[in-house]
C-alpha positions in Angstrom: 52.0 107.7 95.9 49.5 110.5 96.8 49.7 113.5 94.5 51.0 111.3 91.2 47.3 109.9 91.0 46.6 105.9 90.4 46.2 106.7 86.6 49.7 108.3 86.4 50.9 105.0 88.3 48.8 102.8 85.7 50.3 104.3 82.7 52.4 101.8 80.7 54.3 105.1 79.6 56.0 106.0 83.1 59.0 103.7 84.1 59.5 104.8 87.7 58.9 107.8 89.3 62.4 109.5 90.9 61.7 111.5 94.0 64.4 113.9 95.5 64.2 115.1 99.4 66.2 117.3 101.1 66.8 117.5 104.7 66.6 121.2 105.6 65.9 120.8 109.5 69.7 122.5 109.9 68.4 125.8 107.7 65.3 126.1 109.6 67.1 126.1 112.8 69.0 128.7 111.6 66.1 130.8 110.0 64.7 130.6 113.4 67.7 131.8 115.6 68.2 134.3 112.8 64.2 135.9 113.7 64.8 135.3 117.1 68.2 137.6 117.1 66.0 140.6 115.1 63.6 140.2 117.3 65.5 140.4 120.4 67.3 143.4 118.3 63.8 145.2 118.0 63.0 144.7 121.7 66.2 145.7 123.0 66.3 149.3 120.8 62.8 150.2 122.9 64.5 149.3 125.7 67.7 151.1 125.5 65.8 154.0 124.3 63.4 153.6 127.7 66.2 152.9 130.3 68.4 156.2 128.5 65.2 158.8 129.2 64.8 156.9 132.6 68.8 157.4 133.2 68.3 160.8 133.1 65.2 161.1 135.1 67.4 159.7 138.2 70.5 161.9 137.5 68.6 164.9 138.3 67.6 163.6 141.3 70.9 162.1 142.2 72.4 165.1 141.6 70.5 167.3 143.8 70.6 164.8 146.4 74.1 165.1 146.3 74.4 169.0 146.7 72.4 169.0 149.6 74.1 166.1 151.5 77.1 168.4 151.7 75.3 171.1 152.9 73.6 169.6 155.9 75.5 167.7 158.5 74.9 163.9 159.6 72.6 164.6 162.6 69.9 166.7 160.3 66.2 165.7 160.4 66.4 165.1 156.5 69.7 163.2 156.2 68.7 159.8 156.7 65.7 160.9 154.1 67.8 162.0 151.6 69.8 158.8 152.1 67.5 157.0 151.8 66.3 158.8 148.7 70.2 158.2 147.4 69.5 154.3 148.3 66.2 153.9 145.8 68.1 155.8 143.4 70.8 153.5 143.3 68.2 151.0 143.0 66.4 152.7 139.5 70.2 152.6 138.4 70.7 149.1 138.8 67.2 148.1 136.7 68.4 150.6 134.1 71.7 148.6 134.0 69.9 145.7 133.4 67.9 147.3 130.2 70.9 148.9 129.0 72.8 145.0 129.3 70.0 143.7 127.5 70.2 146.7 124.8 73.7 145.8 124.7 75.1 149.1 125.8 76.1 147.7 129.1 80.2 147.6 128.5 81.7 150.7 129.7 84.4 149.4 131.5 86.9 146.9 130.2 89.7 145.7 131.0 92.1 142.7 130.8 90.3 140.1 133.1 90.9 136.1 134.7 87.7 134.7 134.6 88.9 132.1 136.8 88.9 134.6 139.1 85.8 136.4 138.9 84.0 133.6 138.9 85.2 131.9 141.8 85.2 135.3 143.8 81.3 135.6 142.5 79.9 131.6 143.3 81.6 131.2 146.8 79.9 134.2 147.7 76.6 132.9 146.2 77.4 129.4 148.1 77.6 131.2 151.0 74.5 132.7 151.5 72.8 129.8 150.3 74.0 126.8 152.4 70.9 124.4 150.6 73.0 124.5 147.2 76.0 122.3 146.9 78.9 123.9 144.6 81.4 122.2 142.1 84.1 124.1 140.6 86.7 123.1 137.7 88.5 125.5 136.0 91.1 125.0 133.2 94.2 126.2 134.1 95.8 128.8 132.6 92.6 130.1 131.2 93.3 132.2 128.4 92.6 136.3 129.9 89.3 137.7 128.2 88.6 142.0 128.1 85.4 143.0 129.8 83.6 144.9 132.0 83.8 143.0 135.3 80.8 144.5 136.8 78.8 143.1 134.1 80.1 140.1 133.9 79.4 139.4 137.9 75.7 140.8 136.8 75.4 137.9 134.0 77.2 135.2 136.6 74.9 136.5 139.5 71.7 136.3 137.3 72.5 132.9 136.4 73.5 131.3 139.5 70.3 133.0 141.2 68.2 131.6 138.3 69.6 128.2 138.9 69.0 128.3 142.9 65.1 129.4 142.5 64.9 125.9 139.8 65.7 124.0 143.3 63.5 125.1 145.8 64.4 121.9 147.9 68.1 122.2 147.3 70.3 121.2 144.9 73.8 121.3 142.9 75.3 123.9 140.7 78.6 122.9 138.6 80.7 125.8 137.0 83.8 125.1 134.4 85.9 127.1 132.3 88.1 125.8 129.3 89.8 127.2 126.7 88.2 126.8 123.3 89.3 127.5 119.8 87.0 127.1 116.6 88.6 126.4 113.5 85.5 127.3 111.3 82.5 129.7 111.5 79.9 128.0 113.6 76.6 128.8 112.8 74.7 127.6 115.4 76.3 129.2 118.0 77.4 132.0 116.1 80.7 131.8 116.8 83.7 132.9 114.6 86.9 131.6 113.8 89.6 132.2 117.1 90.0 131.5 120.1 87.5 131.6 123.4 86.7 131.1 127.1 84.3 129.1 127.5 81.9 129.5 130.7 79.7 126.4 131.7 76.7 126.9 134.5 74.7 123.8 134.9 72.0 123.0 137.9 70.0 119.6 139.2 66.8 121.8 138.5 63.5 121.4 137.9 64.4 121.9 133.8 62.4 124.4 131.0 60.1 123.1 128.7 60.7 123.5 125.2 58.6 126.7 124.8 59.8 128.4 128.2 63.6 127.5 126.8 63.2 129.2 123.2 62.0 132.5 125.3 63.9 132.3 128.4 66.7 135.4 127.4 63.2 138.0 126.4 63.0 140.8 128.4 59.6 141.1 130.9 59.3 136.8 130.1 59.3 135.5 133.6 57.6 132.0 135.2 58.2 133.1 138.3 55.2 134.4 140.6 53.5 138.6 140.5 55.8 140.1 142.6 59.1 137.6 142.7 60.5 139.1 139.2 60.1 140.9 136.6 62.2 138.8 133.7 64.8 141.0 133.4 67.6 139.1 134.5 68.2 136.6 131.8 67.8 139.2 128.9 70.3 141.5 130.6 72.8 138.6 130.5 71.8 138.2 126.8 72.7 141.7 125.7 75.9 141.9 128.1 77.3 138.8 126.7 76.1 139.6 122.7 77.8 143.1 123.3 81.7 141.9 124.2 81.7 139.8 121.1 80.6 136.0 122.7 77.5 134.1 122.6 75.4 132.6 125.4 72.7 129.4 124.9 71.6 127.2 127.2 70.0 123.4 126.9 67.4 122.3 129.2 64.3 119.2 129.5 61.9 119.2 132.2 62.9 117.4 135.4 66.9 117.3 134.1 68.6 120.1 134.6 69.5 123.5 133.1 72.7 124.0 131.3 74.2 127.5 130.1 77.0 127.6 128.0 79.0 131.2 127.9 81.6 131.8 125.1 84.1 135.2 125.4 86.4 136.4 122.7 90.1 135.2 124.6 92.9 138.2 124.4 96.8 138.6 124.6 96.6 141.5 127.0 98.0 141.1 130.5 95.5 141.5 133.6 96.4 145.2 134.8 97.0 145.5 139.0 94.3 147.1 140.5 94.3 150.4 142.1 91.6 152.5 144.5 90.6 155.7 145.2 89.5 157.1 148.0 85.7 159.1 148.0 86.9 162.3 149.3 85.0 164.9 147.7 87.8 167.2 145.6 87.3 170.5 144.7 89.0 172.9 142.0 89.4 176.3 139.8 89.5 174.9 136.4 87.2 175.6 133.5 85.0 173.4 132.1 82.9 172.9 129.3 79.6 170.7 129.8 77.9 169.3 127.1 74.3 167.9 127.6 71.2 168.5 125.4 68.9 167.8 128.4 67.9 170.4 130.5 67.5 168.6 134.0 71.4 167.5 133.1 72.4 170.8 132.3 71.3 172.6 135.3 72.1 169.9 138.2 75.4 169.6 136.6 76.3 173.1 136.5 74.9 173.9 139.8 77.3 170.6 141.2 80.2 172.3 139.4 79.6 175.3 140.7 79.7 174.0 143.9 82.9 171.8 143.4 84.4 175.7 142.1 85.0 175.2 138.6 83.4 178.0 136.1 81.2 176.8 133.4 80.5 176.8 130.2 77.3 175.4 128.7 76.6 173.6 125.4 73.3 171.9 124.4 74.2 169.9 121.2 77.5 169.1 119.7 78.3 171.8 117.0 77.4 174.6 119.8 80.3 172.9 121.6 82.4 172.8 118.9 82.0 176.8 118.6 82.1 177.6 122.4 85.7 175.4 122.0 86.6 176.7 118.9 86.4 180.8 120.6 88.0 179.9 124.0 89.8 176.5 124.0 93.1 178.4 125.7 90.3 178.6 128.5 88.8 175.4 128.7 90.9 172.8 130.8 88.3 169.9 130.1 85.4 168.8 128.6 82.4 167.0 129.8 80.7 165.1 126.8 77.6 163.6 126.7 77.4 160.6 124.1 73.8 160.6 123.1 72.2 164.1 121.6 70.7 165.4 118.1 72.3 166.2 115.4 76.3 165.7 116.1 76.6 162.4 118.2 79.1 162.0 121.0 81.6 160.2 119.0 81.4 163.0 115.5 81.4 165.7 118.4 84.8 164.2 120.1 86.0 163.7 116.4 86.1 167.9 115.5 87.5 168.7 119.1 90.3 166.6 118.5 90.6 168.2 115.3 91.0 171.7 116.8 93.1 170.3 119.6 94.4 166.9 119.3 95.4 167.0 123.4 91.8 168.6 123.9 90.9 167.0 127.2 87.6 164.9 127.6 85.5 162.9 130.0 82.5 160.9 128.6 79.7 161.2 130.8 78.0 157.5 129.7 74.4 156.7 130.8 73.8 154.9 127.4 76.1 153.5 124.4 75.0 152.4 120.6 77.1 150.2 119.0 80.2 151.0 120.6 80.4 154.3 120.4 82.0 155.1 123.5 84.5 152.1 122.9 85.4 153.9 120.0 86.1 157.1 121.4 88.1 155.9 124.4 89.8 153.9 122.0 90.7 157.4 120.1 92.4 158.5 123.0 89.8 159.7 125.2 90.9 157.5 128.2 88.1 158.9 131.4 84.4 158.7 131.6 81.2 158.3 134.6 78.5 156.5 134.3 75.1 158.6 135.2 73.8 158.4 137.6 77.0 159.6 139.2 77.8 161.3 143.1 79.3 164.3 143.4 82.1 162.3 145.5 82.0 160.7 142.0 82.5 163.4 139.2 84.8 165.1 141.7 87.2 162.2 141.4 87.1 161.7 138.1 87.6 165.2 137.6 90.5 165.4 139.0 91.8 162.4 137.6 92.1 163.6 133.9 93.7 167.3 135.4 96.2 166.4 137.6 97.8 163.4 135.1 
């Protein structure tokens, strides 16, 4: 045996020789997704931090787009410009959405939801456009109700079936099911606790991954594709959107067989809420209002789209200067705009001592990044209205109204 030597094994002295061997292939697998997850961690804190500076950057321009929409008429030289401007803003929102999913600070919104639902709405509309893909649906019935945000879960079911069609250039299947799951001990390998799940499976006749394009396929900027058809964002998005409402995504895949993603969601008790919609109409008011924003371009468009909407202002740039503007003249302020990120007193500490001072103190979140659930937390404290920058005036207007007139 190589190591014990041939005069160890010629020695009259030694018996035997008793070897123990342990199979630890299960602990490197999980010392392996355990790097992978801090590393993806890492990755997605630069991005968060990139798309939150970038959110900003677009709701200046957004918002001065905005005020001078409504003061030029339809058949101005400029308005199809400024339109247009609105249009590629729009755009830079939706690739900061897709950072902040992948930062996991993509859930603003949740509610009560079927997935059955969604994603049947979401893959006939994807079959339709593409005739070449044949699509297979089987859904469990009575699939248990799962809280999310439903824009971000279309994002995550859109990236996937789009990442499935481009694996068959030549045409192809795609299969989607949904079952009910429950796991009766802590599962390791797919991270999963103990309860009860939705369980989301996407599966195409593609060309496959290799083993080394499947172990990065959910890292931000990794793409196969060709300069100029993506930019590898899609995949990570899903990642951090999923990762953020509590469930777990992996997929399985071999060259020339396929592609399989499996999608697991915390499952709920709540019931699925009727929806309701408002109309755009731009509402005005008299109020007064206290806007909280430690960034400068935010500050000024803001006020200057208040203004405009006829409320008077007050302006705080950090979160204890709000608490001291509120503290002087909260028989004044009818409502608060918060931002969530700033120095010193966060969102959430800053929301905290105003509810302290008045607990029916009145506040919007105005969200164009979350950390670890901060804004959750804070709606779950009673603060029930928020927008998402880069926001309209038709937008704010709305929403303004909403939390005054209740």
């Amino acid at each position: 045996m190589e190591g014990l030597g041939n005069n160890c094994l010629d020695n009259p002295a030694i018996n035997g020789v008793v070897v123990n061997a342990r199979d630890i292939t299960y602990r490197k697998l999980i010392e392996a997704q355990l790097l992978h997850t801090k590393k993806m961690e890492a990755i997605g804190a630069l991005a968060a931090g990139i798309a939150h500076d970038f959110n900003n950057i677009l709701m200046g321009i957004q918002g001065y787009v905005s005020l001078l929409l409504i003061k030029i008429d339809t058949v101005h030289p400029d308005f199809e410009k400024l339109i247009s401007i609105q249009s590629l803003v729009q755009s830079g929102a939706d690739l900061t959405g897709k950072l902040l999913g992948f930062a996991r600070g993509g859930q603003y919104e949740v509610k009560p939801t079927d997935l059955n639902e969604l994603i049947s709405k979401t893959i006939n509309l994807f079959g339709r456009t593409k005739k070449e893909i044949g699509i297979h649906q089987k859904y469990q019935e009575k699939l248990w109700t799962v809280e999310v945000d439903r824009t971000q879960i279309e994002q995550v079911l859109l990236n996937l079936y789009v990442n499935a069609w481009q694996a068959m250039p030549h045409g192809g299947n795609i299969y989607v099911e949904t079952e009910n799951i429950t796991t009766d001990h802590l599962d390791q390998a797919m991270n999963l606790k103990t309860g009860d799940y939705v369980k989301i499976k996407i599966a195409d006749t593609g060309s496959g991954m290799d083993n080394e394009t499947r172990q990065r396929v959910f890292e931000p900027f990794f793409s196969t594709k060709e300069k100029g058809r993506g930019i590898g964002l899609g995949l990570a998005s899903a990642y951090g959107i999923i990762k953020e409402h509590g469930g777990t995504i992996d997929v399985t895949s071999e060259v020339g067989q396929g592609t399989v993603f499996i999608i697991y969601l915390p499952a709920s008790k709540k019931e699925i809420p009727k929806e309701t919609y408002a109309s755009k109409t731009i509402l005005k008011g008299t109020e007064t209002i206290l806007l909280v924003d430690d960034e400068e371009t935010i500050i000024n468009v803001c006020r200057d789209i208040l203004i405009t909407l006829g409320y008077n202002v007050y302006i705080a740039r950090n979160g204890q200067e709000a608490i001291n503007i509120y503290k002087t003249n909260k028989d004044k302020i009818d409502i608060i705009i918060l931002d969530m990120i700033m120095p010193g007193l966060s969102g959430e500490e800053t929301y905290n001592q105003l509810k302290l001072i008045n607990p029916e103190v009145r506040v919007m979140l105005a969200i164009g990044y979350s950390i670890n659930n901060q804004a959750k937390k804070i709606m779950e404290n009673g603060c029930r209205v928020f927008i998402q920058k880069p926001f309209r005036i038709e937008d704010l207007s709305q929403k303004l109204r909403e939390i005054i007139d209740r």
